[in-house]
KOLGU-888906 format. One record per residue (C-alpha): residue in one letter; x, y, z. Coordinates in steps of 0.05 Angstrom, whole numbers, padded with zeros to 5 digits, always signed. Example, Ala and Ser with C-alpha at 12.3 -4.5 7.8 and 13.67 -1.06 7.14 Angstrom:
BEGIN
a+00246-00090+00156/s+00273-00021+00143/
// end
This chain:
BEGIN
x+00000+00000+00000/x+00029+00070-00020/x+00035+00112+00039/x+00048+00191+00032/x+00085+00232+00080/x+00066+00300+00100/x+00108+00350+00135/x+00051+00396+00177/x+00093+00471+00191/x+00048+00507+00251/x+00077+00548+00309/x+00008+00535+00352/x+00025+00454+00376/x-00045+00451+00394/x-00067+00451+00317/x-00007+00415+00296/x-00041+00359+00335/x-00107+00353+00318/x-00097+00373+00248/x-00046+00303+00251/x-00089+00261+00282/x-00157+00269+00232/x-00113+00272+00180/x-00084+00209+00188/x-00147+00177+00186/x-00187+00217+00135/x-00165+00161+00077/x-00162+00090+00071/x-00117+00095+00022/x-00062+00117+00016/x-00041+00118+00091/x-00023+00189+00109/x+00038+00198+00153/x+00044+00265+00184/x+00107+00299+00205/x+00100+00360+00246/x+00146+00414+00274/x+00132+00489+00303/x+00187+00520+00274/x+00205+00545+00199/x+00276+00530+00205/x+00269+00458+00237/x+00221+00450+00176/x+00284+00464+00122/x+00316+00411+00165/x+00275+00354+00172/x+00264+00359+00088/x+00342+00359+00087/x+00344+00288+00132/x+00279+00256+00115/x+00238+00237+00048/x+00180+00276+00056/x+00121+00276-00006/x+00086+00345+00007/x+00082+00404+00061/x+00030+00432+00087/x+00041+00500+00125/x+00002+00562+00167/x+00014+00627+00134/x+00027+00670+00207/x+00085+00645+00242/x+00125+00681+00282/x+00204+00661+00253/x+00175+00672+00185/x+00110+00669+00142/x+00080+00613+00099/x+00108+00649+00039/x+00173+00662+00058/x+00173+00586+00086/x+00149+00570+00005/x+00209+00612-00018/x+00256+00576+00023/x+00231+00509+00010/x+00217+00527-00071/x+00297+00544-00076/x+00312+00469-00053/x+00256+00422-00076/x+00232+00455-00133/x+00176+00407-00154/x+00155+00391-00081/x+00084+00395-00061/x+00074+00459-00025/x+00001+00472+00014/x-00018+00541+00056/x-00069+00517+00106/x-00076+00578+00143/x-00128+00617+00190/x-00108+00683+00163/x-00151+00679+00100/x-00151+00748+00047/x-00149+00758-00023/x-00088+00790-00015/x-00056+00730+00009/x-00089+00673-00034/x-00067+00720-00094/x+00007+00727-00061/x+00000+00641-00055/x-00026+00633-00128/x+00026+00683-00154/x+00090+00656-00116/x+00066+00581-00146/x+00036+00545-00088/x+00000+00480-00102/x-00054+00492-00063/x-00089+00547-00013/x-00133+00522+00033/x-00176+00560+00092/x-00173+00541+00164/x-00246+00525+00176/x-00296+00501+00237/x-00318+00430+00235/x-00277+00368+00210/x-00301+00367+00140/x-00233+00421+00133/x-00188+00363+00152/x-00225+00308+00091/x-00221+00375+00042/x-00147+00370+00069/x-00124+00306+00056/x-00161+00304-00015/x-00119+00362-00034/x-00053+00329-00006/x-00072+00264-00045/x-00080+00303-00110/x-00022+00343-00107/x+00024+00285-00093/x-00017+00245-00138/x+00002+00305-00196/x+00077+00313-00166/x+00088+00233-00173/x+00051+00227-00242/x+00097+00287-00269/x+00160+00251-00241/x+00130+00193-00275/x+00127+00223-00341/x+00188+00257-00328/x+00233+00186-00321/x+00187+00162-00382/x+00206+00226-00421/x+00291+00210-00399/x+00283+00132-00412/x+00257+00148-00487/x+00310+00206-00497/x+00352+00154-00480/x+00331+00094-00516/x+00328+00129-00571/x+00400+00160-00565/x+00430+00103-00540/x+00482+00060-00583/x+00468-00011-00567/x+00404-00033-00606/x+00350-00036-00566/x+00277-00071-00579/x+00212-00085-00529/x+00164-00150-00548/x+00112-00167-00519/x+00108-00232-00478/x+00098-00278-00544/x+00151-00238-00581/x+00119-00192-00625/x+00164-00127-00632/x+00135-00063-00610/x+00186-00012-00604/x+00255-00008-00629/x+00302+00053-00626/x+00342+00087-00683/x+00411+00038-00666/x+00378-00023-00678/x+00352+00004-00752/x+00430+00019-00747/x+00455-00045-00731/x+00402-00087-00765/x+00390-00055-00831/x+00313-00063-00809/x+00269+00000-00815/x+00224+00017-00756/x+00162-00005-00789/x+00199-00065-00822/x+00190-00100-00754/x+00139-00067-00711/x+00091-00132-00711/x+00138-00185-00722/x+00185-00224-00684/x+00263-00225-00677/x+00266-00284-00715/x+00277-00238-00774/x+00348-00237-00743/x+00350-00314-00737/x+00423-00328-00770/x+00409-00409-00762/x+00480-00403-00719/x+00442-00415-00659/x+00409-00487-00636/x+00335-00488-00617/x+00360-00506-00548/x+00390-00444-00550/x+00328-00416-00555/x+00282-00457-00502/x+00341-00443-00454/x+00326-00366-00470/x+00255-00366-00466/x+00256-00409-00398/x+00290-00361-00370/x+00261-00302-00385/x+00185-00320-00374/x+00206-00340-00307/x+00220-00274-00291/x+00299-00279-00293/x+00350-00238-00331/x+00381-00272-00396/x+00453-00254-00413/x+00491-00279-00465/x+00524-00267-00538/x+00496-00287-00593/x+00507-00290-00672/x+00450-00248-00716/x+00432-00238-00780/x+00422-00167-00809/x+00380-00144-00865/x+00427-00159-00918/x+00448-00223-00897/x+00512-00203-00859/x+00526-00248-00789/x+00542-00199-00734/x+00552-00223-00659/x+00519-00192-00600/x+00522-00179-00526/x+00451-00196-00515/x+00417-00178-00447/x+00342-00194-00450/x+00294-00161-00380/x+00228-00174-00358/x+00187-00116-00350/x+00134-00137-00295/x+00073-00104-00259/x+00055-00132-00193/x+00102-00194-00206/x+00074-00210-00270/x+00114-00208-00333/x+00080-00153-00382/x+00141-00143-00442/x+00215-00162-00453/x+00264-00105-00465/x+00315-00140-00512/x+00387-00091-00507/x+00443-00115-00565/x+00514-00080-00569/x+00543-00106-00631/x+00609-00141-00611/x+00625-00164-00682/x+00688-00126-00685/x+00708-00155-00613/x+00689-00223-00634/x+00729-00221-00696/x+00796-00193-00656/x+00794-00256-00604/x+00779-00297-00673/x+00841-00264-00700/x+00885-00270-00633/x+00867-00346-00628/x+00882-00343-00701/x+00950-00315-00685/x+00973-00360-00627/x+00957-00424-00667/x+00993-00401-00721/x+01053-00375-00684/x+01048-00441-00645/x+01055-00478-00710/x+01109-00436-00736/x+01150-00443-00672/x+01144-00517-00674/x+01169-00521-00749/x+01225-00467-00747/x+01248-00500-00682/x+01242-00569-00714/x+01316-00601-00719/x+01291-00677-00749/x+01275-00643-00814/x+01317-00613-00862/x+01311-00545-00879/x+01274-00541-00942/x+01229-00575-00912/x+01210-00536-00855/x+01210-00483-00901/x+01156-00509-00938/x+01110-00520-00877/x+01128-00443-00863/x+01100-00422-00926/x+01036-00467-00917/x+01025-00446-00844/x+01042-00369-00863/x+00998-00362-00929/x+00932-00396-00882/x+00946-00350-00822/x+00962-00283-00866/x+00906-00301-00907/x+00931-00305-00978/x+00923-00368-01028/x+01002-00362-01047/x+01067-00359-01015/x+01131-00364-01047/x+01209-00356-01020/x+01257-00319-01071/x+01333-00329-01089/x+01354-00259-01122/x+01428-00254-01147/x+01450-00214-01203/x+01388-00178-01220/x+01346-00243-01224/x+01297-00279-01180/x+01292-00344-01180/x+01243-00387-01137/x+01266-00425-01090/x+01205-00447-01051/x+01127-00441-01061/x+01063-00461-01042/x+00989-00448-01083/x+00965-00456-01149/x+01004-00399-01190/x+01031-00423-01248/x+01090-00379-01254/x+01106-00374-01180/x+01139-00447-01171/x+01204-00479-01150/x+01249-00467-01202/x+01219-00404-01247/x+01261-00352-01259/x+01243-00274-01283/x+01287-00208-01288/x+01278-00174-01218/x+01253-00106-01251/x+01189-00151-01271/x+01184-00177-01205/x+01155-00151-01135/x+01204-00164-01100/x+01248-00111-01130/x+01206-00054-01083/x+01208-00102-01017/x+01286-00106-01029/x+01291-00039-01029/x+01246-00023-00973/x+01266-00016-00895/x+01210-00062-00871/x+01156-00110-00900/x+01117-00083-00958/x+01047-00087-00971/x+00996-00071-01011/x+00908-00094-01002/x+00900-00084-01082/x+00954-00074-01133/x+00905-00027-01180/x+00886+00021-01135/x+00944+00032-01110/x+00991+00046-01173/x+01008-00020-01190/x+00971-00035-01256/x+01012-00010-01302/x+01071-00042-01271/x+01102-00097-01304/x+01105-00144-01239/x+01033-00130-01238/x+01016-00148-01313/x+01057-00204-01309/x+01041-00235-01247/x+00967-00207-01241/x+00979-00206-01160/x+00930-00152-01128/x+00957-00172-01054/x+01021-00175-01025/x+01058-00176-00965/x+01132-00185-00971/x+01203-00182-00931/x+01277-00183-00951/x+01320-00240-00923/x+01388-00219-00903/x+01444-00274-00905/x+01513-00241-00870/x+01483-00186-00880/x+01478-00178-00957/x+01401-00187-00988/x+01394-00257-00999/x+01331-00256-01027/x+01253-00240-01013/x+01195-00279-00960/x+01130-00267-01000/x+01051-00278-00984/x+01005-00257-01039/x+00931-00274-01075/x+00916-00256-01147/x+00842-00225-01102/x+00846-00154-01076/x+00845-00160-00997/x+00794-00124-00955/x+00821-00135-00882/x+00875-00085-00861/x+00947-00119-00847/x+00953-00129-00780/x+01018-00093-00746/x+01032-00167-00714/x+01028-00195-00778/x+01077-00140-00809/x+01121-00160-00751/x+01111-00239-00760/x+01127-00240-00839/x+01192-00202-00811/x+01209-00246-00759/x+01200-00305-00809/x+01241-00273-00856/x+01294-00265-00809/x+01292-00342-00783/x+01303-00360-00863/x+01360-00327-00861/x+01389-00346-00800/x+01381-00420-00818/x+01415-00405-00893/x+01467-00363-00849/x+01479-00426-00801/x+01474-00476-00862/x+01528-00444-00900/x+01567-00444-00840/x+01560-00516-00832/x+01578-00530-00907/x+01638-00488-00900/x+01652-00522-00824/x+01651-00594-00868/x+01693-00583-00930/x+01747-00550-00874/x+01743-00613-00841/x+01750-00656-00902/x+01807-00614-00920/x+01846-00634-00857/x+01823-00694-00863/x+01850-00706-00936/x+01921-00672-00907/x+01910-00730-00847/x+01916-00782-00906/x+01968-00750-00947/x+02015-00746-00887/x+02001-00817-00863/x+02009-00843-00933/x+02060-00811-00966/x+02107-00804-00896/x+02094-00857-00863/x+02105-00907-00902/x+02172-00889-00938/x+02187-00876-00865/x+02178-00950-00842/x+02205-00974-00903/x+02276-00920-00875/x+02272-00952-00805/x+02274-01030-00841/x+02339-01010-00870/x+02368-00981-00812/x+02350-01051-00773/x+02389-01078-00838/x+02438-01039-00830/x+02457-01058-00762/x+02471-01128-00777/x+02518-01111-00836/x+02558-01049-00815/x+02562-01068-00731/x+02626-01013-00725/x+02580-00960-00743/x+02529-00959-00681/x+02543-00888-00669/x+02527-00866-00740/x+02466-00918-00742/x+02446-00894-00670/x+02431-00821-00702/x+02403-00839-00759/x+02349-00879-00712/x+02338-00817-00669/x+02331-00769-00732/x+02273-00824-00756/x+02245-00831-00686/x+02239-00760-00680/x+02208-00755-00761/x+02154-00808-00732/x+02141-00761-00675/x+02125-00705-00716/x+02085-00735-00763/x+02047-00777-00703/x+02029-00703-00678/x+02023-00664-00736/x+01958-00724-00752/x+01930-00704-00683/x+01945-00630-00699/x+01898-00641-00758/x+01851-00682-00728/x+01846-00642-00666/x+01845-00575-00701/x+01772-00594-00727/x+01711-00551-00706/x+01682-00587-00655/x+01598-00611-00690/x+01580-00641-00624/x+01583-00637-00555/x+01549-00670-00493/x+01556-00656-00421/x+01621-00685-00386/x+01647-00682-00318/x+01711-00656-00308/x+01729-00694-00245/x+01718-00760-00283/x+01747-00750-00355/x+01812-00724-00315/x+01820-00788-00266/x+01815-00828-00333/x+01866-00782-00370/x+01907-00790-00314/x+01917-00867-00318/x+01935-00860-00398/x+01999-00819-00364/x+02067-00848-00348/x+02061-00803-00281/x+02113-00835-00236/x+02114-00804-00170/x+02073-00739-00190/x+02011-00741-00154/x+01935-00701-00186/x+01879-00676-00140/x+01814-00660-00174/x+01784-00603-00137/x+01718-00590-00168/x+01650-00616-00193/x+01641-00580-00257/x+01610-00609-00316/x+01615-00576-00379/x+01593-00582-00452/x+01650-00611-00495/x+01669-00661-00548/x+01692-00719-00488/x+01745-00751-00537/x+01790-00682-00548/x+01775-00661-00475/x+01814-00726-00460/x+01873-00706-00505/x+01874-00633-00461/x+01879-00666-00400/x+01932-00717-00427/x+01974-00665-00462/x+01976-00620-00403/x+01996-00679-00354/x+02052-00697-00399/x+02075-00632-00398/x+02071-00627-00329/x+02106-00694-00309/x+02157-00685-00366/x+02186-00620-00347/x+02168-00620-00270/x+02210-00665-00212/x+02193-00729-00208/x+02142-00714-00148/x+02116-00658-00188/x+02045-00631-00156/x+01980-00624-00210/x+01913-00594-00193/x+01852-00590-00235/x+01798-00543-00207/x+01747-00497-00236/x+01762-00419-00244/x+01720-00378-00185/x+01668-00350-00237/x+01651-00417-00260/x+01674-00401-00334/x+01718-00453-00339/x+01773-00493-00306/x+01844-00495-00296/x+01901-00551-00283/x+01965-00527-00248/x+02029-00561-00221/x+02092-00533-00173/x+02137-00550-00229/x+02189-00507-00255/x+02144-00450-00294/x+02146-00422-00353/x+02184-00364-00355/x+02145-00288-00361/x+02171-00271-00431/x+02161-00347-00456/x+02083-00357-00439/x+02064-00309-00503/x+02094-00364-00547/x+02079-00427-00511/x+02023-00442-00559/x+02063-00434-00628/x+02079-00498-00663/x+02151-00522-00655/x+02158-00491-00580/x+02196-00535-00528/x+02246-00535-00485/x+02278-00599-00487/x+02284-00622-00557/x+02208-00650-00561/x+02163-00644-00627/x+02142-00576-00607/x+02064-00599-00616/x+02031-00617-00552/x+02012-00549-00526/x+01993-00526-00600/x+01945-00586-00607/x+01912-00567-00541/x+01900-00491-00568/x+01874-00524-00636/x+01820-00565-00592/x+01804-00506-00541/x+01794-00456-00611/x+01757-00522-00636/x+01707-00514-00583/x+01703-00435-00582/x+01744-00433-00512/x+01801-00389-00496/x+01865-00422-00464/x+01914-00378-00426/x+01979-00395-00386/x+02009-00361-00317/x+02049-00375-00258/x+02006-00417-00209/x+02008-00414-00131/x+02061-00455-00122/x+02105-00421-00171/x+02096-00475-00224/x+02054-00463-00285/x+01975-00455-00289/x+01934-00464-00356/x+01869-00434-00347/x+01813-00453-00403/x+01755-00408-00405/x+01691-00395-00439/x+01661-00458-00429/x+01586-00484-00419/x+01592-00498-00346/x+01540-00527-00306/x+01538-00542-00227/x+01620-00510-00209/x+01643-00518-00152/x+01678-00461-00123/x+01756-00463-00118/x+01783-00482-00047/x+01742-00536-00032/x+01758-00562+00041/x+01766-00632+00008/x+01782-00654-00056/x+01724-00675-00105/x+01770-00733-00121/x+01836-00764-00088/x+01895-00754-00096/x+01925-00800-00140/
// end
């Protein structure tokens, strides 16, 4: 039951009172709830803390008049129901009420019919004040239902439209009286299932909210998607009409499409450019198919371009002269503007944008294209290409700009890397080829010299001295040709590696050594990345040296370097002198009449695998070879309190 408040303004409490108490019971309905308060002021107060509907007020007061109490009231609530129920009744002051804007004027009168006449006037002038608010919010709501943006339609309970506002003619195509009547099947796209549709209408004849996108059809056939909210509008509980609200999220809908798009396709990509168990032409196939579906062109083709022609190198699509193998002058080609160009170019449609009299264009008849350069040691290999012989509405995306770059710069990473390895294979076959000349031709005629020395022996037996030299001079000619093989083998770039533990592959390099007395203590955990077989010929080497220059108790210590870059092996031998470590390295350096070789075949391995090697006087005033620059995983720092292995 509605109830209206009334605020009753009198300074005589004995009125205030019985004016409150018939009022209150002069209607059945609505219930009338009087407020009442002697004073103006208290009057602006209580309409400041409470909701109050209308006011009824005596004209002769003594803080101020009925008027001035209007005035007041008028400058704050200007639609407020204002009534002067006063004893002081003139002409001159129902014209002064009438003029000022008062709702009503009403005379203090004997009897209690005054108090009825009352409390018919304070229903109709709330009755007037809440209809006008009324028609007010109804005026606002269609102002903005028919400014708003989203499309907006009201049905009634079995569907039939009966308002719709200017965005959904917008949105729809529909005309105003293209629908009025009908239903919103006329937007039915068939995308949606009919339990789609039950589930809708249970929900919103039960009274309930329904939220949820779906795909439309508009006038011309077009699909758009939607952000569909659907509201019962009820009276007394029971549902009278649907208001139907749509914001078209097409373009929303088609950017998620396009991001999932993207991350599948960069997915795939990553998966085939990362791809080592096929070779690279054919990963470079699967680029172009997985590039020309996500960029959205029928053909994509990779170019070769050396001395003003391109040649195709790769391709995928049904263009007849874009295939493996077809050559054409570069002037007549695309490619020669995306080889000139800073970053990708593109173009949506060749004709209207200057291409048509072109010959590229008259030749190749592409009206789309989307193309970068690929860069091999930095030189302009050739040209990454995506194109359609259809003229492309969709903008290029700046990702995809970005991704045909990125692609382009893979390409030539791998041609970079594979020329590198074709170049890293005929070196090796070189030194290999020099490994079997030497053997061969040396070797052999020097066995076949060290047979007739034996010979000689038994004929010329006075001669030992002259027989003994010529045996040393071949001994020594076996030693150099023994080391210049490993030099060769050795010197090979190292093509694979695997993890190996220093501590280990040093205890077993240790046995292959004629150490005598000398004693090694492995002080670290380190494993690295290296090719085990050569790291085994470090160690060795720098053992030998060690044992073969240092007393016959000489000290050795392997350990790894205190940033974890690498390792070192040190002994309390002799040293190397200051102005001697520069050359240690060079081929033919020794001291005491060796080959020369050993230290030079451990800087051919170390360069092999990218390390530096470095001599210097260790702790004990012997000599320290530090090796640095290798993959090192788990070191141990240096200064261990116990060895990681013992001493041996």
């Amino acid at each position: 039951m509605t109830t209206i408040t009334v605020l009753h303004v009198d300074d005589n409490k004995g009125i205030l009172n019985l004016t409150s108490d018939y009022l209150e019971d002069a209607l059945e309905e609505p219930d009338l709830e009087v407020r009442t308060v002697q004073r103006p002021e208290v009057a602006l107060d209580v309409l400041a803390e409470e909701p109050i509907n209308c006011v009824v007020s005596d004209y002769k007061m003594d803080e101020m008049n009925g008027l001035e109490l209007f005035e007041a009231v008028r400058e704050r609530y200007p639609t407020l129901p204002f009534i002067l129920f006063t004893g002081e009744g003139s002409e001159k002051i129902a014209s002064e009420a009438i003029s000022a804007g008062v709702t009503d004027y009403l005379r203090k009168r004997t009897g209690t019919e005054q108090y009825e006449l009352l409390a018919n006037r304070i229903e109709n002038a709330v009755a007037s004040y809440r209809g006008r608010k009324a028609l007010n919010r109804l005026e606002r709501a269609e102002q903005a239902l028919e400014h708003a943006a989203d499309a907006i339609l009201i049905t009634s309970t079995d569907g039939t439209i009966r308002y719709v506002n200017p965005a959904f003619e917008r949105v729809t195509g529909y005309s105003t009286e293209e629908v009025l009547g009908r239903t919103p099947d006329i937007l039915n796209s068939g995308e949606q299932s009919d339990q789609y549709y039950e589930r809708l209408w249970d929900t919103i004849l039960s009274g309930e909210t329904w939220e949820e996108e779906i795909i439309n059809e508009r006038k011309d056939g077009e699909h758009y998607c939607a952000h569909q909210t659907i509201a019962p509008i009820t009276d007394d509980g029971e549902v009278k009409e649907f208001v139907s609200i749509q914001r078209d999220v097409t373009e929303r809908s088609q950017l998620e499409i396009q991001l999932e798009r993207t991350a599948t396709a960069l997915t795939r990509l990553y998966d085939v450019t990362t791809d080592q168990d096929h070779s690279l032409g054919e990963r470079i196939d699967r680029t172009l198919e997985i590039g020309a579906e996500y960029f959205g062109y029928s053909i994509g083709y990779l170019t070769r371009i050396d001395e003003g022609t391109q040649e195709i190198r790769a391709a995928t699509g049904d263009h007849d002269l874009i295939q493996q193998g077809e050559t054409d002058p570069l002037e007549r080609t695309y490619c020669r503007k995306t080889v000139e160009a800073d970053g990708p170019v593109v173009f949506r449609d060749a004709p209207e944008e200057g291409w048509e009299d072109d010959p590229a264009y008259q030749r190749f008849g592409l009206r789309c294209y989307l193309g970068a350069k690929v860069m091999v040691d930095g030189e302009v290999w050739g040209t990454l290409c995506f194109a359609d012989t259809e003229s492309r509405d969709d903008p290029i995306l700046e990702s995809q700009r970005s991704a045909v770059k990125v692609l382009a710069q893979w390409i030539g990473y791998e041609l970079e890397r594979e020329r590198a390895q074709q170049n890293l294979q005929r070196e090796n076959s070189r030194l290999e080829e020099f490994a079997s000349i030497v053997s061969h031709d040396l070797q052999n005629p020097l066995q076949v010299a060290k047979g007739r020395v034996s010979m000689l022996e038994d004929d010329h037996s006075g001669e030992t001295d002259t027989i003994e030299s010529i045996e040393r001079s071949l001994d020594r000619m076996e030693a150099i040709i023994e080391d210049t093989l490993t030099l060769a083998s050795q010197g090979k770039i190292v093509e694979e590696v695997s993890d190996v533990e220093i501590q280990s592959v040093a205890a077993e390099s240790w046995e292959t050594v004629e150490s005598g007395n000398a004693t090694l203590n492995v002080r670290t955990d380190l494993t690295i990345r290296a090719d085990d077989e050569r790291l085994r010929h470090v160690f060795e080497n720098l053992f030998r040296n060690a044992v073969e220059h240092g007393s016959g108790s000489v000290r050795i210590e392997v350990g790894g370097l205190e940033d974890g870059g690498g390792f070192y092996v040190a002994d309390d031998g002799p040293g190397i002198p200051a102005d001697e470590r520069e050359s240690v390295f060079e081929a033919g350096y020794s001291t005491d009449g060796g080959t020369g070789m050993g230290l030079t075949i451990i800087k051919r391995i170390t360069d092999a695998h990218g390390w530096d090697v470095s001599v210097r006087e260790s702790d004990a005033g012997g000599t320290r070879f530090e090796i640095r620059g290798v993959s090192a995983e788990h070191p141990q720092p240096v200064g261990v309190s116990e060895p990681a292995s013992p001493s041996m």
